[in-house]
FIKEKE-218331 format. One record per residue (C-alpha): residue in one letter; x negated, y, z. Coordinates in Angstrom, 3 decimals, m for minus. Each point is the difference from the previous one (the first is absolute). Last residue first. Layout:
<"a",<X,Y,Z>>
...
//
This chain:
<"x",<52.974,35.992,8.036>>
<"x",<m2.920,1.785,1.986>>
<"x",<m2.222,0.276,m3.507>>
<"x",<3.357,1.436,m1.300>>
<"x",<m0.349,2.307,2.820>>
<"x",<m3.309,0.806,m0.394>>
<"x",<m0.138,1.154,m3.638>>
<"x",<3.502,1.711,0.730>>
<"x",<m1.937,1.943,2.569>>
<"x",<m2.527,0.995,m2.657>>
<"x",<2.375,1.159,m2.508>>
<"x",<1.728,2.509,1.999>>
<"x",<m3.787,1.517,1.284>>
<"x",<m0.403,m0.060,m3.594>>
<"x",<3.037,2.324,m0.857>>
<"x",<m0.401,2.270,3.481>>
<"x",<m3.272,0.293,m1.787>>
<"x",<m3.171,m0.878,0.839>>
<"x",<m2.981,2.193,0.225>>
<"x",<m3.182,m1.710,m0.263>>
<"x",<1.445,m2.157,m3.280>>
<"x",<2.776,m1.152,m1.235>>
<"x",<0.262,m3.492,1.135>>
<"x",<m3.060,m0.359,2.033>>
<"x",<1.181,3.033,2.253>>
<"x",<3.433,m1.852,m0.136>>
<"x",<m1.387,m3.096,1.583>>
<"x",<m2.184,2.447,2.118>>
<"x",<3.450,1.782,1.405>>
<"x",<1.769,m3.070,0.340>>
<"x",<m2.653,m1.961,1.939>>
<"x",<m0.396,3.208,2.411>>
<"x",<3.959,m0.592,0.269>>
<"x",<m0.550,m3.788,1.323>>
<"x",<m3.069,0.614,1.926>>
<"x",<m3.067,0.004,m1.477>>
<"x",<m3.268,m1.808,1.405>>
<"x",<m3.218,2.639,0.061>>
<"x",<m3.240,0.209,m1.569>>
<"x",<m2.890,1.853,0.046>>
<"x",<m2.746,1.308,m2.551>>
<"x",<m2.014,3.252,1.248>>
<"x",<m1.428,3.061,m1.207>>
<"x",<m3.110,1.590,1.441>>
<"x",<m1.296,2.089,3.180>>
<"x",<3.227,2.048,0.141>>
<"x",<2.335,m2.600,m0.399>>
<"x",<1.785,m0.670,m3.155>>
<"x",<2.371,m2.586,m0.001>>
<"x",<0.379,m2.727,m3.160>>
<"x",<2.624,m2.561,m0.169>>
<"x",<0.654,m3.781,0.192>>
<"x",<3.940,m0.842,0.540>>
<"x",<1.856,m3.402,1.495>>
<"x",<2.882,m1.888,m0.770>>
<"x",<1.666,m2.317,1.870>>
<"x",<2.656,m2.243,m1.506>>
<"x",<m1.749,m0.118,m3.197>>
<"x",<2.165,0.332,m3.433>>
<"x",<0.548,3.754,m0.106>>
<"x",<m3.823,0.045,m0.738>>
<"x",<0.003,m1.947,m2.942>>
<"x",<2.662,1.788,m1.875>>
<"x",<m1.510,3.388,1.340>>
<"x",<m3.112,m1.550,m2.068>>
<"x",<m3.593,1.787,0.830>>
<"x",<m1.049,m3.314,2.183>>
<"x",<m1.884,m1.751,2.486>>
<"x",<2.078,m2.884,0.816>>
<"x",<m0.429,m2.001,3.929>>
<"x",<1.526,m3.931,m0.242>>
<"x",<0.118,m1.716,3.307>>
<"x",<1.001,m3.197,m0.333>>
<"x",<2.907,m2.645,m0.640>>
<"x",<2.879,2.358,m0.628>>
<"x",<m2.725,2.105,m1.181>>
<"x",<m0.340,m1.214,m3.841>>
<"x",<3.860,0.507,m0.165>>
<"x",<m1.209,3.841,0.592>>
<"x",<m3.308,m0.152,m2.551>>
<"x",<3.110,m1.581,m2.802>>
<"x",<2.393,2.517,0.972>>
<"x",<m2.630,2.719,m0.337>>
<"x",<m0.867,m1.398,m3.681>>
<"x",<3.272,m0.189,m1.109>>
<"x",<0.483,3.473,1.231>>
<"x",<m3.051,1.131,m1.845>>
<"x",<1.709,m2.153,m3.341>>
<"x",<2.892,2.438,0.188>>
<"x",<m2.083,3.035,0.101>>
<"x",<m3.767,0.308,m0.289>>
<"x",<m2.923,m2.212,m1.595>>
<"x",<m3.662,0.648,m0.943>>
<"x",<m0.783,m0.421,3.942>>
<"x",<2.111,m1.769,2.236>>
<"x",<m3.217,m1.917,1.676>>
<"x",<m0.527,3.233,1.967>>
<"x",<m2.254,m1.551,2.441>>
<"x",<1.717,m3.095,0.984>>
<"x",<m0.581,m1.501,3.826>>
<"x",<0.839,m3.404,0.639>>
<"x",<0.454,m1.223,3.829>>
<"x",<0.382,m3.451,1.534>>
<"x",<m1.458,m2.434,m2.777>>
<"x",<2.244,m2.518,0.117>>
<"x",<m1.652,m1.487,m2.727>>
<"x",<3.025,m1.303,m1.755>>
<"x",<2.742,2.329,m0.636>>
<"x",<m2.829,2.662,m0.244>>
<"x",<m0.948,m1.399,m3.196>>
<"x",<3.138,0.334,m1.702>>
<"x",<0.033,3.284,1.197>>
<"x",<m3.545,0.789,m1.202>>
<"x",<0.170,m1.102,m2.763>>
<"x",<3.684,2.486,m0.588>>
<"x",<m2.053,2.534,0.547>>
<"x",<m2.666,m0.753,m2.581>>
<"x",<2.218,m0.221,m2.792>>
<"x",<1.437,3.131,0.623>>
<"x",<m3.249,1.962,0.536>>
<"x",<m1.524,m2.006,m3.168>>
<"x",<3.257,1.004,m2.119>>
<"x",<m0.117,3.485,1.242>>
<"x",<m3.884,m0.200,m1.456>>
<"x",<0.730,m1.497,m2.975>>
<"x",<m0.438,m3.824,m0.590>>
<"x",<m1.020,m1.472,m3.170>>
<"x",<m3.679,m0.521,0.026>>
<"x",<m0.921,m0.368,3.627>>
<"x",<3.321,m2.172,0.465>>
<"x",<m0.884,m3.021,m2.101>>
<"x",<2.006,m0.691,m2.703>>
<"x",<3.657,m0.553,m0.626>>
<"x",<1.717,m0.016,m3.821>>
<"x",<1.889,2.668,m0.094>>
<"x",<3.474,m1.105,m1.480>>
<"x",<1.763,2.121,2.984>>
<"x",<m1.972,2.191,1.807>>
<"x",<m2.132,0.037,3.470>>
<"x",<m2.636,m2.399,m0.933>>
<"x",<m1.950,m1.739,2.416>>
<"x",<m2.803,m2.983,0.083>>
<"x",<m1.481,m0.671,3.753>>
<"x",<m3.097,m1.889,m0.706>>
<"x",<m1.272,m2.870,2.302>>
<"x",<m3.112,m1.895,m1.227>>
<"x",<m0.231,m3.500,2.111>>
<"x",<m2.562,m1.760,0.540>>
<"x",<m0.325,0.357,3.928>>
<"x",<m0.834,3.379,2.032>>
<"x",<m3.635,m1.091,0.676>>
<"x",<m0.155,m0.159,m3.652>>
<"x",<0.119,m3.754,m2.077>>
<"x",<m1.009,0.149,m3.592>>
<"x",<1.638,0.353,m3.403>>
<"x",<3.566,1.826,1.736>>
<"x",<3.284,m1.213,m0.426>>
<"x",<2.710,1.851,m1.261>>
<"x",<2.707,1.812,2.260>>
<"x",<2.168,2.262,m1.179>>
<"x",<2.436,2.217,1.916>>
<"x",<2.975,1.102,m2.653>>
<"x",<1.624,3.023,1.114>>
<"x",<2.369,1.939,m2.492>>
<"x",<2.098,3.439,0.776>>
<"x",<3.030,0.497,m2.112>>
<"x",<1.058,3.349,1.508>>
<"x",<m2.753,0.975,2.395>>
<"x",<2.277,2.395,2.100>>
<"x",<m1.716,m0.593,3.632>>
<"x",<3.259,m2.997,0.396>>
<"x",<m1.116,m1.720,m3.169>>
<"x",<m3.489,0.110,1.205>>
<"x",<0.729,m2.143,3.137>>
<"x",<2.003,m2.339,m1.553>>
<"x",<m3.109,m0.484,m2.328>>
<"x",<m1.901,m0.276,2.969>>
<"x",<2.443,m1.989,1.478>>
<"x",<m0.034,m2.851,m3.003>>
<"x",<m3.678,0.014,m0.691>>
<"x",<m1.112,m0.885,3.107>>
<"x",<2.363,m2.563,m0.083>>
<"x",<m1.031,m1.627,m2.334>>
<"x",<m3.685,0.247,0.382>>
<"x",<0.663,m1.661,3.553>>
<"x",<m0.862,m3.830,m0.690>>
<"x",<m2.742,0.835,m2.320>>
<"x",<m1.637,1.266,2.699>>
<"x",<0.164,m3.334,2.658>>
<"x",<m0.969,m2.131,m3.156>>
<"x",<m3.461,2.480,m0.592>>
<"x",<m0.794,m0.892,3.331>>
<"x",<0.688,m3.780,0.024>>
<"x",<m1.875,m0.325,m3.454>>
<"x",<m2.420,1.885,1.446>>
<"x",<m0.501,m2.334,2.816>>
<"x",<m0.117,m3.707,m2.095>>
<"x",<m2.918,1.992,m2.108>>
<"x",<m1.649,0.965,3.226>>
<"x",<0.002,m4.092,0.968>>
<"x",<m1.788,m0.687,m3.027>>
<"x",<m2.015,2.572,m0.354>>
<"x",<m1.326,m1.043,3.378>>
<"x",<0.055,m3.533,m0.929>>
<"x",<m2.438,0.724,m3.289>>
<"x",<m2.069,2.097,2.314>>
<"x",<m0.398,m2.788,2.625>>
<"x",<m1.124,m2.284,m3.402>>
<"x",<m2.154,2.454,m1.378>>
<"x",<m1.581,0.515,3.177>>
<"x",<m0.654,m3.863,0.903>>
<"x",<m1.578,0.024,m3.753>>
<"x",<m2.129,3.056,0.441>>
<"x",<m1.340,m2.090,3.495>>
<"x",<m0.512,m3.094,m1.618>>
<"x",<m2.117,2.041,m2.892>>
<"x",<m1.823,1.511,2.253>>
<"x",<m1.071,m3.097,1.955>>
<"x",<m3.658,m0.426,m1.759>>
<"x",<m0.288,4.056,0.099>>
<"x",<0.226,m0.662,4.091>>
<"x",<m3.002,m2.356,m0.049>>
<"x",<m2.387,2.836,m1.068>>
<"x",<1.798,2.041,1.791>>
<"x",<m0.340,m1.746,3.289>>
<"x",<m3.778,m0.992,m0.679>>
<"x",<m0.931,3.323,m1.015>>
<"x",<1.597,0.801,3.653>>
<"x",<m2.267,m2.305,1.340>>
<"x",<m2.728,1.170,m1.512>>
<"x",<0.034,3.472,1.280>>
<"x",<0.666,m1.433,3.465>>
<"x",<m3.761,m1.349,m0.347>>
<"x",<m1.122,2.984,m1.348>>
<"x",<1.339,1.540,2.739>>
<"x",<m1.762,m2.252,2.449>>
<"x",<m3.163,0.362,m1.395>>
<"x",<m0.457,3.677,0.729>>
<"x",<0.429,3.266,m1.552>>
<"x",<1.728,0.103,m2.587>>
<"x",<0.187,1.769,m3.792>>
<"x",<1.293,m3.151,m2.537>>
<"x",<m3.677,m0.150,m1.697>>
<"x",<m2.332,1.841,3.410>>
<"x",<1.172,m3.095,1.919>>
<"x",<m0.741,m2.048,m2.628>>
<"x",<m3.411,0.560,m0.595>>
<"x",<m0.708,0.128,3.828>>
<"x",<1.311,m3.411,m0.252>>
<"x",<m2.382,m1.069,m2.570>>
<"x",<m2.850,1.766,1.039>>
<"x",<0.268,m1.592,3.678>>
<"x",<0.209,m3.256,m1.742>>
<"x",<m3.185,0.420,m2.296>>
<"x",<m1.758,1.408,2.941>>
<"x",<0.683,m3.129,2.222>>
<"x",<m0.554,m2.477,m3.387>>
<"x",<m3.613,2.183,0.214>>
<"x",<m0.281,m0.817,3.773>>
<"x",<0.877,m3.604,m0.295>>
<"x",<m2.999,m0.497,m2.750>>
<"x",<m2.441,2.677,1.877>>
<"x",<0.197,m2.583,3.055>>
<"x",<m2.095,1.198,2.789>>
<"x",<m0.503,m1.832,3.316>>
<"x",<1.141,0.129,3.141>>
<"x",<0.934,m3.390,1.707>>
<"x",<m3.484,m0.315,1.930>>
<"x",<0.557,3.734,1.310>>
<"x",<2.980,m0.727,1.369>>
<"x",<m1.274,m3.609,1.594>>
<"x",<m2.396,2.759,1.755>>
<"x",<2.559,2.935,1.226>>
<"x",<1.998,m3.021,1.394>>
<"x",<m2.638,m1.481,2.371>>
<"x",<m1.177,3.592,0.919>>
<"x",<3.346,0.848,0.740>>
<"x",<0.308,m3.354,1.914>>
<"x",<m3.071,0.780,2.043>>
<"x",<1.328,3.623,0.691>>
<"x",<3.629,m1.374,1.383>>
<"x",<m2.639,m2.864,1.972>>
<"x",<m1.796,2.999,1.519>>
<"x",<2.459,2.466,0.559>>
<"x",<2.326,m2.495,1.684>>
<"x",<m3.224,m0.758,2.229>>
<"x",<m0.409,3.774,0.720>>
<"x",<3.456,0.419,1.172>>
<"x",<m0.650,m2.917,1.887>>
<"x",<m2.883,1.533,2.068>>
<"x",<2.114,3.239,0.161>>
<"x",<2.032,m1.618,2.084>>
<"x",<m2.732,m2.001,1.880>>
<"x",<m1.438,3.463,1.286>>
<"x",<m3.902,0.274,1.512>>
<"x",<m0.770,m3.968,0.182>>
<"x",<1.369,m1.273,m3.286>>
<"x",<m0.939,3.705,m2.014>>
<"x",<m3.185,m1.382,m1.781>>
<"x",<m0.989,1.534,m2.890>>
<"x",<m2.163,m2.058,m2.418>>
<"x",<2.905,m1.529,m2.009>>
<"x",<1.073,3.447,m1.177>>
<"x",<m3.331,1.178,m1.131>>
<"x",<m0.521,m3.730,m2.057>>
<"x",<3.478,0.394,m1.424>>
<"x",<m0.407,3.475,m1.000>>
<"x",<m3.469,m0.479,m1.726>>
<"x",<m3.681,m0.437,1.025>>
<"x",<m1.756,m2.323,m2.158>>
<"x",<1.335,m2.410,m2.566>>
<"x",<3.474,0.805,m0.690>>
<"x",<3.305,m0.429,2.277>>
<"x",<1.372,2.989,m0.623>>
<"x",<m2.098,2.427,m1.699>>
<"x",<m0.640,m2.892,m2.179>>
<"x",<3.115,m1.152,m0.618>>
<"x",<1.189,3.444,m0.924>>
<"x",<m1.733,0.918,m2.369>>
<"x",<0.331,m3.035,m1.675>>
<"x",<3.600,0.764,m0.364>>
<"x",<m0.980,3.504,m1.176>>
<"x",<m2.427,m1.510,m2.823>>
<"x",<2.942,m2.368,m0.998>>
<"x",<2.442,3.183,m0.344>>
<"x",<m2.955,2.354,m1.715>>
<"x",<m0.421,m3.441,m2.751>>
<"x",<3.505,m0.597,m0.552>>
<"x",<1.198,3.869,m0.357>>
<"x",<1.698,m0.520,m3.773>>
<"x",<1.254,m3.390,1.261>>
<"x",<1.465,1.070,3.336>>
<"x",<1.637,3.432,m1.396>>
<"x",<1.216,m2.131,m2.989>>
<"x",<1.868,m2.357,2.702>>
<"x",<1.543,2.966,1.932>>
<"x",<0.822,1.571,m3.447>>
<"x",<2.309,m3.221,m0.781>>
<"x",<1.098,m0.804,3.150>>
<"x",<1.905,3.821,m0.214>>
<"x",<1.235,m0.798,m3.225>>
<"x",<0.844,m3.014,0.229>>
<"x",<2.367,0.892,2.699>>
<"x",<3.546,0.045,m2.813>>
<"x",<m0.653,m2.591,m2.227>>
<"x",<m0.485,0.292,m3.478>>
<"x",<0.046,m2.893,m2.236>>
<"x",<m1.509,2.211,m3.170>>
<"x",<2.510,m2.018,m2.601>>
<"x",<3.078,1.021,1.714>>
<"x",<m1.404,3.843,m0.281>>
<"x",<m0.877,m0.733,m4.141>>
<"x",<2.875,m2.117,m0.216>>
<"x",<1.917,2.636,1.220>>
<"x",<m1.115,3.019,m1.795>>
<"x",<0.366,m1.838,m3.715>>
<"x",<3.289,m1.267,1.035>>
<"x",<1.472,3.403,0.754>>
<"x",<m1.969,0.933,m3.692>>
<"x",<1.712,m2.229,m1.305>>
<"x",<3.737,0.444,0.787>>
<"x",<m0.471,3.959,m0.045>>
<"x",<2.264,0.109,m3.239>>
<"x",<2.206,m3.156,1.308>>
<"x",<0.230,1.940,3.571>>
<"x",<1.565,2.883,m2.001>>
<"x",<2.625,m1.961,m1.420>>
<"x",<0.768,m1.884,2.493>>
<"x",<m0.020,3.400,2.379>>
<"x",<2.490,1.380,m2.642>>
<"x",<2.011,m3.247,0.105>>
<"x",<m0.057,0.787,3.462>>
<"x",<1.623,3.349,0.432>>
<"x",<2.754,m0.510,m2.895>>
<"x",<0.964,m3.255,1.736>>
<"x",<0.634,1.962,2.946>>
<"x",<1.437,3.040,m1.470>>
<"x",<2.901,m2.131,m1.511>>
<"x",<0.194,m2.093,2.924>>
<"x",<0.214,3.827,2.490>>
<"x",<2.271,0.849,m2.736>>
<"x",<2.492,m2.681,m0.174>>
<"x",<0.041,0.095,4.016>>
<"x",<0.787,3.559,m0.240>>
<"x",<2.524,m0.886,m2.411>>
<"x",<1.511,m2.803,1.418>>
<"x",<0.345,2.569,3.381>>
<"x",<1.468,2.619,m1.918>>
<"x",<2.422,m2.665,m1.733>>
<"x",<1.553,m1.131,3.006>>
<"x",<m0.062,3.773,1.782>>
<"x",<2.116,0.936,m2.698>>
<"x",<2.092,m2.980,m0.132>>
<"x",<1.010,0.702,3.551>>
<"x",<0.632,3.531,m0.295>>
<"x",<2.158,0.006,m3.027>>
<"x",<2.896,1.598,0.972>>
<"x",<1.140,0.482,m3.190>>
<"x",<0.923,3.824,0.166>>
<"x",<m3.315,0.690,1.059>>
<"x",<m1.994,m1.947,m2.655>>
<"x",<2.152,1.899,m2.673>>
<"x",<m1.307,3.117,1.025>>
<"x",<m3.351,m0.935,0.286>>
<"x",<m0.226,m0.896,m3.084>>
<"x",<1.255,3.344,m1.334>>
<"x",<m3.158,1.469,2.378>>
<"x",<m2.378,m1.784,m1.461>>
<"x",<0.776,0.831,m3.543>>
<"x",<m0.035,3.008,0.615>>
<"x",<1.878,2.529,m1.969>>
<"x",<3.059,0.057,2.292>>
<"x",<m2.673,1.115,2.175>>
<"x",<0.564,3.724,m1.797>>
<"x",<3.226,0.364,1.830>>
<"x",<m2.625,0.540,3.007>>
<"x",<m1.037,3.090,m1.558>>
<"x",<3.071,1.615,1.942>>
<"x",<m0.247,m1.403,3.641>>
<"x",<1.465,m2.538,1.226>>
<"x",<m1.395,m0.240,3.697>>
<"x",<0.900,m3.594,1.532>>
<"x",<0.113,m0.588,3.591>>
<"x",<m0.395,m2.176,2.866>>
<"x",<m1.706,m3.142,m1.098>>
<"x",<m2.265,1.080,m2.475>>
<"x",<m1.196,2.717,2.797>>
<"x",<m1.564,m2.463,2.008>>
<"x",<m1.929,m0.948,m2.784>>
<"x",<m1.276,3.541,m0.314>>
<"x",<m1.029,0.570,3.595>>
<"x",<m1.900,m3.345,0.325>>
<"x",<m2.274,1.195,m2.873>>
<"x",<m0.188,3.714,1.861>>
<"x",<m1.054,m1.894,3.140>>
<"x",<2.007,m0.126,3.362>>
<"x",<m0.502,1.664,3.023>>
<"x",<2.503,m0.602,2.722>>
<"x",<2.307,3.272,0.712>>
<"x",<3.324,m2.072,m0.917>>
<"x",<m1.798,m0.238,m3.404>>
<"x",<m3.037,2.157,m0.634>>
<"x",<m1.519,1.287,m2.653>>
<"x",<m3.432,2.182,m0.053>>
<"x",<m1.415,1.997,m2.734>>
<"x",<m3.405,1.765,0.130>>
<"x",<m0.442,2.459,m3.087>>
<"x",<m1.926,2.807,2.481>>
<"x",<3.019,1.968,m0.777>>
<"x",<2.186,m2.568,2.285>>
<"x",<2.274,m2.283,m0.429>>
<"x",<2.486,m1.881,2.001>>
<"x",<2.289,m2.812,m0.770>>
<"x",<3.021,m0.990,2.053>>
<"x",<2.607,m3.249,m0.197>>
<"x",<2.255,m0.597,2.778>>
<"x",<1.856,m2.542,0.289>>
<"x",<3.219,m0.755,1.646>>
<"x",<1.809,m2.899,1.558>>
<"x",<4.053,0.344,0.854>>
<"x",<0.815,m3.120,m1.508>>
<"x",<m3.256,m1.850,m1.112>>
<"x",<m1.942,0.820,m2.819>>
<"x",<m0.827,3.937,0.031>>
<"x",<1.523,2.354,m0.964>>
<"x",<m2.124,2.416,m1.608>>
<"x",<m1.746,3.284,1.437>>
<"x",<m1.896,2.337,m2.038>>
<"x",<m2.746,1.782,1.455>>
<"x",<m2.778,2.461,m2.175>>
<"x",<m2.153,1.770,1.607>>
<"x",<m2.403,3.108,m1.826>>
<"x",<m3.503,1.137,0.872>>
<"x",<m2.341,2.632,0.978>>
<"x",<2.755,2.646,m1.246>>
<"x",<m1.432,3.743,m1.865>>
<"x",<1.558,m1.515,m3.305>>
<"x",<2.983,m2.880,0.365>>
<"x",<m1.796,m3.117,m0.218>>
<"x",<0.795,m1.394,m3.360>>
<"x",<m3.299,0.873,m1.674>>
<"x",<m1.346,m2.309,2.026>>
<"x",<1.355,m2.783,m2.037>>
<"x",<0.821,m3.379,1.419>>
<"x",<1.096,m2.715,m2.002>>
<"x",<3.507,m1.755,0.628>>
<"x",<0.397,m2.439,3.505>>
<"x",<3.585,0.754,0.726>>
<"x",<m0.952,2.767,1.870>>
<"x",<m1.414,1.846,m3.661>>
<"x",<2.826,m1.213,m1.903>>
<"x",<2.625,1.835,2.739>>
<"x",<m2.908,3.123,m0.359>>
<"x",<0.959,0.086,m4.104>>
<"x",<3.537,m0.597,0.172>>
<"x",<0.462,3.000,2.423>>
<"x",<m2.126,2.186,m2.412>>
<"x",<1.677,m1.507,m2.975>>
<"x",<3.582,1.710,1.708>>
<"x",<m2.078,3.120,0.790>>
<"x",<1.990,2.935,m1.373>>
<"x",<m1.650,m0.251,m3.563>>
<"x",<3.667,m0.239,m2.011>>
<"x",<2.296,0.932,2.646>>
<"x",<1.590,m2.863,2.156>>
<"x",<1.495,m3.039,0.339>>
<"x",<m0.496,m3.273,2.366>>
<"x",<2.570,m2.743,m0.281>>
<"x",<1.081,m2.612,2.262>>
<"x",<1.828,m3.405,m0.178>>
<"x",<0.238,m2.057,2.697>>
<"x",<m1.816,0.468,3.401>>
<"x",<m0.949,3.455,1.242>>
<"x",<m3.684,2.219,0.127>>
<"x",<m0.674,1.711,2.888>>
<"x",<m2.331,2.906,m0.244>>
<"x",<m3.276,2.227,1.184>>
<"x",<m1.959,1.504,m2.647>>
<"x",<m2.248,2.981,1.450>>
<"x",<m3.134,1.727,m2.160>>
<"x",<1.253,m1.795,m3.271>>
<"x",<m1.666,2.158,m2.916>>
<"x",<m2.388,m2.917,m0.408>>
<"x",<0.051,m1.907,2.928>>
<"x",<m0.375,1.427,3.201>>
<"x",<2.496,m1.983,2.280>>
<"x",<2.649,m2.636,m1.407>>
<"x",<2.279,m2.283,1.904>>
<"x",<2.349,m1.637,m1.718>>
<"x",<2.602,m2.294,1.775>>
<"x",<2.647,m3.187,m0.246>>
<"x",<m2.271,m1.264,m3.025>>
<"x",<2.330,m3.683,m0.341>>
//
């Protein structure tokens, strides 16, 4: 349950500081004293939008703290969310930052704000299923069909996905083949490139290659004077037999140069037939290359391989579309067994749905009050299951019932709404439920009905009315009051807990107006005491 409110610079709030009780409480007050104020910066810690606008003018920034029990005996949390005029908003729980996301679905599990355009859900179709999934329990066949479903879809989308690649592949099915039988056809290899211009360099340079062999024969070991012959005629035995050898391995590595250089030459010779088929190959792959935009052998040659993937892939297309039709057929399959579960588990509750609202209604003055909650089954499956849920009301006799957007008034939406929500906190155990004057369009008799109902609500929970109806208000066991103060720098919204006679004199106040008579003041106090009875 909220156990405290802590509210600085928001709005016309400069200082909030209260403790809130268990059971059944209401909050009253003046018409613009504050009370949406209040609401407005308990939405705002319990991860609602932030507004600038909120910060109280001339303040840097506004703090918000409201403090929950927490789960274990005697364990509390504390939930606070700062912002400043620069927009920056910060949240923390237990003074551990937390994100705005994690914030909110906190919040889901320790409070619910009714406010008044909430009755309006009763027009969404969402929302009316929800309704009837919380009252049957039906976690576990939930979370069954969610996960057939996202299964289903990921099939569905599956199959979807490649009989679109199929289809394309079948469009670009020749010309894939066209490209790789023209690579596969080329029998690239990934050096030939290289070997290739080293071999046209030879052939296109035969004649200058042969003459520099030659060369070098002769100035090595040619007729005359040459290296071999100047080499051989120094004489180094006597003077320095290292260097004596050192000539010797000179000589013979020289001699076998020479040797070499000259059964080069001999093999040299120009072939204009094996340097044309050269050229022709060097075109060829130059040609491609510039075709499918690389720059080296080696990608062509990975370019043809992956031809050669999809080129054999459109071949097993049809296997794969089958093997997807057939997981997509179990899928459905298994969803289909899943829905039927779901929509089982809410059919199972209609009745009684049905049977305390209209209980319900009788007791907030709705005479001969109908509720008939249809279900009919939906074309196609939803992430929420195949079922269309429809709440169908009338509230007189031999009306024929229809949905509640076009036959409901607005005290009938209020009414019909409240007594929702009690059936639905019976089983969410939801610890606190705020209503933000959820009496409206009805007064007398059927506002006491409607207190009784919000005070039976918090024999289980903390239930906290904001409200304008003395028969409301005489209902909580701790009431508390939201006025305005003027200071002399600007005026102010506070609010206080009553004690018993200040609850007698704004019971009265609400009564018969600002200044209540000895007559209302009379009434009030037999308000609570039959309340007390």
């Amino acid at each position: 349950m909220l156990r405290h409110l802590f509210i600085q610079n928001y709005a016309l709030i400069s200082h909030l500081d209260i403790d809130l009780a268990s059971g059944f409480s209401v909050i009253t007050g003046e018409t613009g004293a504050g009370k949406s104020i209040i609401l407005g910066a308990l939405n705002l810690v319990m991860g609602g939008r932030a507004d600038t606008k909120t910060i109280t003018e001339g303040e840097d920034k506004c703090i918000i703290e409201a403090e929950f029990d927490g789960k274990s005996e005697g364990e509390t949390l504390l939930i606070r969310r700062e912002l400043n005029t620069n927009g920056r908003s910060r949240s923390f729980v237990n003074d551990e930052v937390i994100t705005q996301g994690e914030l909110k679905a906190l919040a889901t599990q320790l409070i619910d704000i009714h406010s008044q355009h909430e009755n309006l859900l009763m027009n969404d179709d969402t929302f009316q299923l929800g309704i009837v999934d919380t009252i049957a329990h039906n976690h576990a066949e939930r979370n069954a069909y969610e996960q057939r479903y996202n299964a289903y879809i990921q099939a569905k989308d599956e199959l979807a996905k490649t009989e679109a690649m199929a289809k394309k592949a079948q469009a670009d099915a020749d010309y894939i083949e066209f490209q790789y039988n023209q690579l596969a056809e080329a029998r690239l290899e990934a050096d030939e490139e290289d070997m290739l211009e080293q071999e046209q360099y030879r052939l296109s340079h035969a004649e200058d290659i042969r003459m520099a062999y030659q060369a070098a024969v002769e100035n090595l070991n040619g007729d005359g004077v040459n290296a071999l012959s100047l080499i051989h005629s120094i004489n180094l035995t006597n003077a320095d037999s290292s260097l004596s050898e050192r000539l010797q391995s000179v000589e013979i590595e020289l001699r076998d140069i020479a040797h070499e250089a000259k059964r080069q030459a001999e093999r040299v010779e120009a072939d204009p037939v094996r340097l044309q088929e050269i050229d022709e190959r060097i075109a060829l792959l130059n040609s491609l290359k510039k075709k499918h935009n690389v720059s080296t052998v080696a990608e062509l040659i990975s370019l043809r391989n992956e031809l050669e993937q999809q080129c054999n892939h459109l071949s097993s297309f049809d296997e794969e579309i089958s093997r997807l039709k057939q997981q997509l057929s179990e899928a459905e399959l298994a969803l289909q067994t899943a829905a039927v579960a779901l929509t089982k588990s809410r059919k199972a509750v209609i009745k009684t749905i049905a049977t305390d609202l209209i209980h319900n209604l009788t007791l907030l003055g709705i005479r001969h009050p109908q509720i008939e909650v249809e279900i009919n089954a939906l074309e196609d499956f939803t992430p929420n299951g195949i079922d269309d849920v429809q709440f169908l009301f009338a509230a007189n006799l031999n009306q024929h019932v229809r949905r509640v957007s076009e036959v409901a008034s607005g005290g009938e939406l209020s009414r019909l709404m409240l007594c929702i929500k009690s059936l639905v906190a019976t089983t969410n155990g939801l610890p606190t439920i705020i209503f933000d004057e959820i009496d409206t369009g009805v007064s007398g008799e059927i506002a006491t009905q409607m207190g009784k109902i919000m005070r039976k609500m918090s024999n289980a929970r903390q239930i906290i009315a904001i409200t304008h109806l003395p028969q409301i208000a005489a209902q909580g066991a701790t009431q508390y009051k939201v006025y305005k103060a003027d200071t002399a720098q600007r005026t102010e919204t506070h609010i206080q807990s009553l004690t018993a006679e200040e609850r007698i004199e704004e019971i009265a106040s609400m009564l018969s107006g600002n200044k209540p008579t000895e007559a209302a003041r009379a009434n009030a106090r037999q308000l609570i005491m039959d309340i007390a009875e």
